[in-house]
C-alpha positions in Angstrom: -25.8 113.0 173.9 -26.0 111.0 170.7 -25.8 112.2 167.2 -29.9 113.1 167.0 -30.2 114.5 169.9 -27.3 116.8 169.0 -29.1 117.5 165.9 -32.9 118.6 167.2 -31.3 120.6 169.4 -29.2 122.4 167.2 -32.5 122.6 165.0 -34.4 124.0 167.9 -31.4 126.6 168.3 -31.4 127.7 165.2 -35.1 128.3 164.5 -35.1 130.2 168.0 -32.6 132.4 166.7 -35.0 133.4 163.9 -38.4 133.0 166.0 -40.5 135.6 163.9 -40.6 133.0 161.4 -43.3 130.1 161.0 -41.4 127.3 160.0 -43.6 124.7 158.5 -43.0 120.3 159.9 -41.5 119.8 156.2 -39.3 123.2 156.5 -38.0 122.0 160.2 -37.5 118.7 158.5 -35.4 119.8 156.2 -33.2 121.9 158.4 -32.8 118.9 160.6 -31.4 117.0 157.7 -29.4 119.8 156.7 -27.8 119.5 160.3 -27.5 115.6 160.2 -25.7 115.7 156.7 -23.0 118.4 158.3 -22.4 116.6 161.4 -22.3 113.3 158.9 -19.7 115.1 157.2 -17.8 116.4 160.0 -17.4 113.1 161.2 -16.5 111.9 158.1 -13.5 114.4 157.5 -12.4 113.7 161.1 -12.1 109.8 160.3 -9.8 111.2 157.3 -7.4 113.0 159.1 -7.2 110.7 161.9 -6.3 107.9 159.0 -3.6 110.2 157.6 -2.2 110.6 161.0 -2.4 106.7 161.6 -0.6 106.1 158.3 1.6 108.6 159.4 2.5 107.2 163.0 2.6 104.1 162.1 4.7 103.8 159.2 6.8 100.7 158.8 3.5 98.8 160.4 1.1 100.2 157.9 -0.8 96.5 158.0 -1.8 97.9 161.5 -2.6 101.4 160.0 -4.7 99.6 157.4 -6.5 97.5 160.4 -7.4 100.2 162.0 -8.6 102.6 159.5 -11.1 99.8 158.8 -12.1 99.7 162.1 -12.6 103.3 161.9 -14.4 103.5 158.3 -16.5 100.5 159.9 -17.9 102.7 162.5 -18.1 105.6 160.3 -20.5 103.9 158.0 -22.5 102.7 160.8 -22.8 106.4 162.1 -23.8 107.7 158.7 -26.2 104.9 158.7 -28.1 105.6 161.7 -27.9 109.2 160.7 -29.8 108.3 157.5 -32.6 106.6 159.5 -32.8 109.6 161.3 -35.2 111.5 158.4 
């Protein structure tokens, strides 16, 4: 599932869980982009601790904890990215 399709349908959950309410296109846009900034953020504190724990495993070959936290902060940007085209 990628990261909008994870988002409309949390949308669509949560404005089912409050159906009696009219939610207008700009109101359900801006719960959708509520949504895509928390999963942005989730993601974004998981690529923290999994750097913390690659400093910390690796240790004396921190030039390979380095590489691969770029790798990681790489992707991360490109996921935030196409999370921002999203809206």
């Amino acid at each position: 599932m990628s990261l909008k399709e994870l988002a409309e349908d949390t949308t669509t959950a949560l404005i089912k869980v409050i159906e009696g309410y009219d939610f207008s296109d700009e109101q359900k846009k801006t719960l959708q982009g509520i949504v895509e900034s928390s999963i942005a953020h989730a993601v974004e504190q998981a690529r923290i601790a999994h750097k913390e724990a690659t400093v910390v495993c690796c240790g004396p070959e921190a030039d390979i904890a380095h590489k691969i936290e770029w790798e990681a902060q790489q992707q991360t940007n490109a996921l935030i990215a196409n999370l921002s085209a999203l809206r």
